[in-house]
N, C-alpha and C positions, 0 to 999 in steps of 0.2 A: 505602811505608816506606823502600826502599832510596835513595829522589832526598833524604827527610828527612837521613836518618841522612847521605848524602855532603855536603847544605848544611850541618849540624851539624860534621861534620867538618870541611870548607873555613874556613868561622868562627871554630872554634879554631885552628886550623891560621897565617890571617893574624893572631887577636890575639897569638897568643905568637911572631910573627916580627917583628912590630910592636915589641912589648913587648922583644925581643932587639934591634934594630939602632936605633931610636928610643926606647933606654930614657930619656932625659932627657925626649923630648915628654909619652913617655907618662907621667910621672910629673906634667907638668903640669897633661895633658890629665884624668888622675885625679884629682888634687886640686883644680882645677880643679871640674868634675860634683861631687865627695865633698866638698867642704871643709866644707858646711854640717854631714855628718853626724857628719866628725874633730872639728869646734869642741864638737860635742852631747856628741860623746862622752868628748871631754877630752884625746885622741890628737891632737891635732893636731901639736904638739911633736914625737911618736914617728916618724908621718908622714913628717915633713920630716927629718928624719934618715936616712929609708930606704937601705939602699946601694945603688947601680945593681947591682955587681957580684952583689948576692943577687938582683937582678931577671932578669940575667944567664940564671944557674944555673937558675932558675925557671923562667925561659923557655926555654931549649933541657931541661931532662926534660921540659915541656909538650910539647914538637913532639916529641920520641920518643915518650910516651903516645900523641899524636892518630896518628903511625904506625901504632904497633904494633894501636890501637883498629881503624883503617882499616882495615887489611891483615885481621886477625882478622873484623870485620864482614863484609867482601867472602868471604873462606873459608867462612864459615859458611852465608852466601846463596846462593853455589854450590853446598855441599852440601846446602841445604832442596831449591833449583830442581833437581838431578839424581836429588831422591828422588820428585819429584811426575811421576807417570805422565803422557805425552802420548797425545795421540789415537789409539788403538787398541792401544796398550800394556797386559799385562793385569797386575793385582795380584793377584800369585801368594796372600799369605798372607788376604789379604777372603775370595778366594774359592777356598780349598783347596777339594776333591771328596772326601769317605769314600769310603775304596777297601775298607773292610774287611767291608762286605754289598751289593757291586757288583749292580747289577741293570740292566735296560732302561731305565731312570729314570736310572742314575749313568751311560750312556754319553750319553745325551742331553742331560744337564744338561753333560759334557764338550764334547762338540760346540757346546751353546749358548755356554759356555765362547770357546771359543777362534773361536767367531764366525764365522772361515773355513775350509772343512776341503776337502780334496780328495778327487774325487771319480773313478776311473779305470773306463774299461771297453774292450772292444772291438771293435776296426773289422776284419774279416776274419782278419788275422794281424796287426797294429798295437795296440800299447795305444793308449789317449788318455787323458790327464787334465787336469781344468781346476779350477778352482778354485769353490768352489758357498758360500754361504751361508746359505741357508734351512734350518731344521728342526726339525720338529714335531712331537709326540706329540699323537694322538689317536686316544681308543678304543683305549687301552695297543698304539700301535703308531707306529714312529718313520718319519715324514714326510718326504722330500725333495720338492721342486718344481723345473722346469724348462716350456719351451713345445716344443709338441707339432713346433712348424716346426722344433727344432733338433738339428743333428746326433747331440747326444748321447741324445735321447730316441729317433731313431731306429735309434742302437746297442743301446739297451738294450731295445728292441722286436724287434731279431732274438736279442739275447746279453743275456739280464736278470740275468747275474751280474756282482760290480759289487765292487770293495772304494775303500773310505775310509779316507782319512788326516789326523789330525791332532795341530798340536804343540801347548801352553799354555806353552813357555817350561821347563819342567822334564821334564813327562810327555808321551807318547803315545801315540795311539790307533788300532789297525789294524782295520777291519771288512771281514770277509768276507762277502756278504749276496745275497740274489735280490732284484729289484726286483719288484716288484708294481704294475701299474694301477691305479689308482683313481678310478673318472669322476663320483663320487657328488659331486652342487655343493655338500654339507654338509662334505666333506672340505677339498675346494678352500676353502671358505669359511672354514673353520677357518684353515688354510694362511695368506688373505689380513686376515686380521684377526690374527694377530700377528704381520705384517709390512704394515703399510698403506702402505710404499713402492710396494709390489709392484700397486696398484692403479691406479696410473698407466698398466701395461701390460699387466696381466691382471685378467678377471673371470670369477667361477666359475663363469659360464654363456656363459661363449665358446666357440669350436673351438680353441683355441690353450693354455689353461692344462692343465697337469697334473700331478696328484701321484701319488708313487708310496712306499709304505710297504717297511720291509725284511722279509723272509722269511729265516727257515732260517739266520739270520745269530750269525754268531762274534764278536765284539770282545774284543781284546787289549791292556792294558794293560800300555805298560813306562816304566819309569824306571831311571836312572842306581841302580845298585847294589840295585836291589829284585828280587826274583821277579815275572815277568810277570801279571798277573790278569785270567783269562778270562771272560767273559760271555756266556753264551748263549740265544737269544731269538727 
């Protein structure tokens, strides 16, 4: 629509500069095409009297219109294109979250939310944190996944307490929580079916997949000028 509207533009744009610096041709070239329809209609007389100097006038407000039009179409297509969400951008108002009967349900739909949320634990006297995006509900209990070779699964097998963090662009969300093991292949499998990326590299009956549910866990809700809202589960 925007390559239409610029040829539309450009079109008018040369016949009224046409029309302004070859107003005699084009008075030819019109009569010329039209004269069958001036003779029908009885104008023809009228016609040929035209003044250049009203063809003039005519012509240059035309080319300030197809401006002003221009300029106004281009402003306004820049503001459609800078309201249309890009790739992992999220739309706050689609998907607000009721914060006002919070439960284990409203922090997990927060987290599915914001897609990727962090995750810290840790290594002797070291935090760590890295960025995780998997998570689950199953069996009213909230699911993380990670592989059993990796460093952070083997933090959390000496130190299973763990908090998370995430932003959506206005709110966020702090959990303080125990990890829990869970080696059952129907967890796992839950896990990998609503993430079938994840089957590329793990499968719920390998030595290598594992999920782990939170325990004992706090989640904190805050926002800009609100009271915090806590969840516990």
């Amino acid at each position: 629509m925007s390559i239409l509207f610029k040829i539309i533009c450009l079109f008018l744009l040369i016949l009224f500069l046409f029309r302004f610096f070859f107003t005699e041709k084009y008075l030819q070239l019109e009569y010329r095409f039209f004269s069958w329809y001036y003779k029908l209609s009885g104008i023809d007389a009228q016609f040929k009297t035209k003044s250049p100097s009203i063809i003039k006038t005519t012509s240059l407000f035309g080319i300030i219109v197809v401006f002003l039009i221009y300029f106004a179409g281009l402003k306004d297509m820049e503001k459609n294109k800078s309201n249309v969400p890009t790739q992992g951008q999220k739309t706050e108002i689609a998907e607000t979250i009721n914060m006002e009967n919070a439960n284990m349900e409203t922090v997990y739909d927060f987290l599915k939310k914001c897609e990727t949320y962090y995750l810290a634990t840790v290594e002797n006297d070291q935090p760590r944190v890295r960025p995780f995006g998997t998570i689950d509900l199953f069996e009213d209990k909230i699911y993380i996944q990670t592989g059993k070779v990796k460093n952070v699964s083997k933090q959390m097998a000496k130190n299973p307490k763990v908090e998370i963090c995430a932003f959506d662009g206005s709110s966020w969300i702090r959990i303080e929580a125990t990890v829990v093991n869970d080696d059952r292949i129907e967890a796992k499998q839950h896990m990998l079916d609503n993430y079938p990326s994840l089957r590329q590299m793990y499968k719920a009956d390998d030595d290598n997949t594992q999920v782990l549910y939170l325990k004992d866990a706090t989640a904190t809700f805050y926002s800009f000028g609100k009271e915090p809202k806590v969840v516990k589960f």
